[in-house]
C-alpha positions as CSV (number, residue, x, y, z in Angstrom):
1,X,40.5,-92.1,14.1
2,X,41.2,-95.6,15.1
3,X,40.3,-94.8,18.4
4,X,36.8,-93.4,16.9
5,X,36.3,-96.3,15.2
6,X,36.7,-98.9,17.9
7,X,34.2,-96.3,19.8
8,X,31.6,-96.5,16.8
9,X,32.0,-100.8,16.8
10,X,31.4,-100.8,20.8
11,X,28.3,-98.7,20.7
12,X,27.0,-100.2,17.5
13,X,27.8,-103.8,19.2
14,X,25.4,-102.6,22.5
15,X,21.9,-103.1,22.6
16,X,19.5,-100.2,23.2
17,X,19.2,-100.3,26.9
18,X,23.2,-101.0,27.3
19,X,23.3,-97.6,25.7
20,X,20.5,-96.2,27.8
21,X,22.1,-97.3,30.8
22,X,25.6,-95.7,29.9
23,X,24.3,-92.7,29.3
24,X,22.2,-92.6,32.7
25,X,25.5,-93.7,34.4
26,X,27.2,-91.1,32.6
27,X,24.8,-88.2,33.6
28,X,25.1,-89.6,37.4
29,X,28.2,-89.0,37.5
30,X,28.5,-85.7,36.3
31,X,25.6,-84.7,38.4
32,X,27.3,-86.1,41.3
33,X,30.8,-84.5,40.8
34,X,28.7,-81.3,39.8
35,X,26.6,-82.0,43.4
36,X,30.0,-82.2,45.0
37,X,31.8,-79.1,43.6
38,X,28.9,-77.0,44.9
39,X,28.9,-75.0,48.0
40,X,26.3,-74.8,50.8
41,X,25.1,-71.0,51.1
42,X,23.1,-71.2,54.0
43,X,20.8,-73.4,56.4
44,X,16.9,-72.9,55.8
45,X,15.3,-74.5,59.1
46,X,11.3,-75.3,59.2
47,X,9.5,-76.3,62.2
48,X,7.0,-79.0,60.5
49,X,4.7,-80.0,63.0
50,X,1.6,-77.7,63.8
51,X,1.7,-77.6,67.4
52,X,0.3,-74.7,69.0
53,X,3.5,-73.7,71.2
54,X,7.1,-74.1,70.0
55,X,9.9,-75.6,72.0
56,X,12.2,-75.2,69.6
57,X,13.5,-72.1,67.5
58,X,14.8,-72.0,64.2
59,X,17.8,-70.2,66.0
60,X,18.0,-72.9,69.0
61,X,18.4,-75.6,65.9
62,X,21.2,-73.5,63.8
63,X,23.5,-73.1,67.4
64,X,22.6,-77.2,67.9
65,X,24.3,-77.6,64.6
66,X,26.9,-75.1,64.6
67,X,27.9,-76.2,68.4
68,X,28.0,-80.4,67.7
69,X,28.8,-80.6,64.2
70,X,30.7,-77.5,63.1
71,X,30.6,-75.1,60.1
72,X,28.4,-76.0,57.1
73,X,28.3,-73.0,55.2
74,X,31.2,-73.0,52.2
75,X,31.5,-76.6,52.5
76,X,30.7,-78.8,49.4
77,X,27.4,-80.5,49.9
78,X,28.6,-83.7,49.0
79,X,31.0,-83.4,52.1
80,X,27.7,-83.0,54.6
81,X,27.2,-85.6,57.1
82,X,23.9,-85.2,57.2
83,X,23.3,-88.6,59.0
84,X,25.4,-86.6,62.1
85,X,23.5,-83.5,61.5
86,X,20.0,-85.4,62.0
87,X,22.1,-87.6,65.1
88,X,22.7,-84.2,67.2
89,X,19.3,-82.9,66.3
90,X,17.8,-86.0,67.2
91,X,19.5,-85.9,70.7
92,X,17.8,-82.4,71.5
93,X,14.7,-83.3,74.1
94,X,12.2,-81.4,72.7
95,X,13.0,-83.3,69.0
96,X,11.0,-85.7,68.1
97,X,12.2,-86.1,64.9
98,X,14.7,-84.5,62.1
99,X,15.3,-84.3,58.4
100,X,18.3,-82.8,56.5
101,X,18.8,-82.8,53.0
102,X,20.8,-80.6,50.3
103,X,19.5,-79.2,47.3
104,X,21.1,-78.5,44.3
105,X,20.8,-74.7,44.8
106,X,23.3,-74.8,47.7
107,X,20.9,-75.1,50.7
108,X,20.8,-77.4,53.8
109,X,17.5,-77.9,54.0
110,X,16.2,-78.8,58.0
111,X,13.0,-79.7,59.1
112,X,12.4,-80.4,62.6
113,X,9.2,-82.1,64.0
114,X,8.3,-81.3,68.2
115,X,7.3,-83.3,70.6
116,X,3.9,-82.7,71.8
117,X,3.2,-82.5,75.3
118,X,0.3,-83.6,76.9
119,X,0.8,-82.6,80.7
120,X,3.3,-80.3,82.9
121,X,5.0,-82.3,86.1
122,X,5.6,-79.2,88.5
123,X,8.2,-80.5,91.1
124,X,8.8,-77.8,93.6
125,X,10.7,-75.3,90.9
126,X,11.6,-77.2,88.5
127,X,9.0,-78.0,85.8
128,X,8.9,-80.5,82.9
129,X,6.9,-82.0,80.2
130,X,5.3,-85.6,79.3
131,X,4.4,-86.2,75.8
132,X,1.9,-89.2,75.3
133,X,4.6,-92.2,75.5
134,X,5.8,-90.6,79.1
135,X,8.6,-89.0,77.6
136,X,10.2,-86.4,79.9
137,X,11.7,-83.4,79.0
138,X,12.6,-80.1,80.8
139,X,11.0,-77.2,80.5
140,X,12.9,-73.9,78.6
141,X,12.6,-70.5,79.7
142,X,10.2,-68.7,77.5
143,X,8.6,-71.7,76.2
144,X,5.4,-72.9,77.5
145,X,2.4,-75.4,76.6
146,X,-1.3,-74.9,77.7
147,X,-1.4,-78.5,79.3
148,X,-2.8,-79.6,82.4
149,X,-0.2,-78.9,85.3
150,X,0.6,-82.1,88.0
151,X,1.8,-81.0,91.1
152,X,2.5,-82.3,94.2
153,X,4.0,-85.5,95.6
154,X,4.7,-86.5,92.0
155,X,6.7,-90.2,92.7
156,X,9.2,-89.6,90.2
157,X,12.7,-88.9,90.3
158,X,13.4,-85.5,88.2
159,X,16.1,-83.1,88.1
160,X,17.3,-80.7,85.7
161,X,19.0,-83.4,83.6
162,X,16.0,-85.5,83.1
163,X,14.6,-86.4,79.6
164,X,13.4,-89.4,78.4
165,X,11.6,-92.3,80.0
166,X,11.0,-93.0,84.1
167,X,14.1,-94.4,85.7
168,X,12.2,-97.7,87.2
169,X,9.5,-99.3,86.1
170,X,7.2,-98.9,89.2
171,X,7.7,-94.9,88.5
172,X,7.1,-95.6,84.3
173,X,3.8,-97.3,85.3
174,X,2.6,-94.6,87.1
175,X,3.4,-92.6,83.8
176,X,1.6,-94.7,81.8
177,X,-1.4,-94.5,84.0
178,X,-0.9,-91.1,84.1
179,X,-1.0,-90.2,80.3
180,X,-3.8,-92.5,79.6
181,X,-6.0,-90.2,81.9
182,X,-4.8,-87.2,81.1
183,X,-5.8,-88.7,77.3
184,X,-9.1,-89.8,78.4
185,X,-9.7,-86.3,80.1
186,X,-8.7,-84.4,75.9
187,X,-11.0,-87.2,74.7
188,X,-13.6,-84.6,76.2
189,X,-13.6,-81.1,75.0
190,X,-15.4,-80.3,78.3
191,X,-12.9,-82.0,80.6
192,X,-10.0,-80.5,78.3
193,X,-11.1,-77.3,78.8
194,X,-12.1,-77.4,82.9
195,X,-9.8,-79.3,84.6
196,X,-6.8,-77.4,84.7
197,X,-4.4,-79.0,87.2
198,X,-3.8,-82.3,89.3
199,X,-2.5,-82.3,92.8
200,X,-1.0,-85.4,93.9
201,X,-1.6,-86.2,97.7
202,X,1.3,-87.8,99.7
203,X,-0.6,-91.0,99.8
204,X,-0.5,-91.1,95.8
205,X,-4.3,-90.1,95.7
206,X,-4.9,-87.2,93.2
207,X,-7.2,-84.4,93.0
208,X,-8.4,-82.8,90.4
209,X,-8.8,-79.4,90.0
210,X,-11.7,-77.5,87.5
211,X,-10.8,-73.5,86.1
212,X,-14.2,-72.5,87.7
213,X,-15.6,-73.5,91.1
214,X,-14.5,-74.1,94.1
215,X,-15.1,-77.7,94.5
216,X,-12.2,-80.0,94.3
217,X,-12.4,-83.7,92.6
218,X,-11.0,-86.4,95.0
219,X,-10.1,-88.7,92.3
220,X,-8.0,-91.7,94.3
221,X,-5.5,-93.3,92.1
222,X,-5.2,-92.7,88.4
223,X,-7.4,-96.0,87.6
224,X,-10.7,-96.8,86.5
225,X,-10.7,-93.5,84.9
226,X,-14.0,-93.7,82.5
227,X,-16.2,-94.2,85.7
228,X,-14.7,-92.1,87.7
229,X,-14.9,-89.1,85.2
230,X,-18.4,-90.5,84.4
231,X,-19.4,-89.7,88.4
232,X,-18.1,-86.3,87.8
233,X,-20.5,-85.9,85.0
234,X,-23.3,-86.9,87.6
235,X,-22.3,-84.1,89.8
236,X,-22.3,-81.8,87.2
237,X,-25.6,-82.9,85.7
238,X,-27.7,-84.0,88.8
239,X,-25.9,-83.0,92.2
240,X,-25.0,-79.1,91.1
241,X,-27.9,-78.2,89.9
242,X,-30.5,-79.4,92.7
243,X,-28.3,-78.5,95.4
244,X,-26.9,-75.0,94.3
245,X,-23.3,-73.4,93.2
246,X,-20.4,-73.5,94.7
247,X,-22.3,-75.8,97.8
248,X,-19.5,-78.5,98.1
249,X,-15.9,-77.8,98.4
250,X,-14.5,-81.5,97.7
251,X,-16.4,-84.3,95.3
252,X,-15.6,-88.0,96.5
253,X,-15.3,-90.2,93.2
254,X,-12.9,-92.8,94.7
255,X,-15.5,-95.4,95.5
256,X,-17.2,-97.1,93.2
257,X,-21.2,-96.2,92.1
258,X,-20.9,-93.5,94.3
259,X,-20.2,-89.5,94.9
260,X,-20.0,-88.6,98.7
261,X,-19.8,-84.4,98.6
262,X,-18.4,-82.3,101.6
């Protein structure tokens, strides 16, 4: 009873939110050591970006866990790294970002967010993809991306360990030249949909190459892109038309003002 009573003196002694705030420190705690006694049941993985192809499986990111950071199921989710889970996911190339949280329930809840290609870099067998910051990643059997296919003397260094950013910076300029074309050319539904593939020449001159036609686009380098693709347009609209289908096999647009057909 005397330890009631000193009880009954403290609490009458506190003021309203001293109590309040016991008693939300109090509940904490017992939902914490309640969190911590409870067992994850199972792994619920969501892919959370929209893109139009996966890279990524919900399988492919269970074996990424179970392979770098171990067993998860039966373990109490308060003993979850879930800082290293996100880590390892993070680390896979075609991640661009990872979540992991536990719920109550028992769950370990993943969502995983893709990177988005915007072009396919075909180097002799081996093919990759480039998202819009020039990040490289390899291609997986199985998984592919309707995206505008570079071939040819690509001047990049790639092998089947690549990922990430261009080695130098003379080859991550060309990148950046690179994706900012390929952007201008999805700008455009038209272009988006036509041109389908760029060959790069051995003196670093590409040429682009529509889905229908037989002409071929001598495009230089990747600069001054807008007028370029605006000559195109010209041919298309002026040159096609009053000459006749399929009359020219190659379209000059490297000089500037003007379109020199063969």
């Amino acid at each position: 009873m005397k330890g009631s009573g000193s009880i009954i003196r403290t609490v009458a002694g506190m003021s309203v939110l001293g109590i309040i705030l016991v008693c939300l420190a109090i509940s904490l705690g017992a939902s914490k050591s309640s969190r911590g006694k409870t067992l994850c049941e199972k792994t619920e993985v969501s892919i959370l970006d929209s893109a139009e192809s996966r890279f990524i499986s919900e399988q492919d990111v269970l074996e990424y866990i179970a392979g770098g950071y171990g067993k998860t199921e039966g373990i109490p989710v308060g003993d979850i790294d879930l800082k290293k889970i996100e880590d390892i996911l993070d680390g896979q190339s075609a991640v661009l970002k990872s979540e992991a949280y536990c719920t109550k329930d028992g769950v370990l809840h993943v969502g995983i967010t893709q990177r988005k290609p915007v072009m396919r870099l075909q180097k002799g067998s081996e093919g990759f993809y480039a998202d819009s910051e020039g990040y490289i990643f390899p291609m997986k059997h199985g998984r592919s991306s309707y995206v505008v296919v570079i071939d040819g003397a690509i001047p990049l260094k790639l092998d089947k360990t690549c990922r990430g950013l261009a080695s130098t910076e003379k080859e991550r300029q060309w990148m950046r030249q690179m994706t900012e074309l390929v952007k201008y050319m999805y700008s455009d539904k038209v272009w988006k949909e036509n041109i389908v593939q760029i060959h790069v020449q051995g003196n670093g001159d590409l040429v682009l190459i529509p889905r229908e036609g037989q002409e071929k686009f001598i495009f230089g380098k990747p600069t001054a892109v807008a007028e370029k693709f605006t000559l195109m347009e010209c041919y298309y609209t002026s040159i096609a038309p009053a000459r006749g289908k399929d009359k020219y096999r190659t379209v000059d647009v490297r000089y500037d003002g003007q379109i020199i057909c063969r």
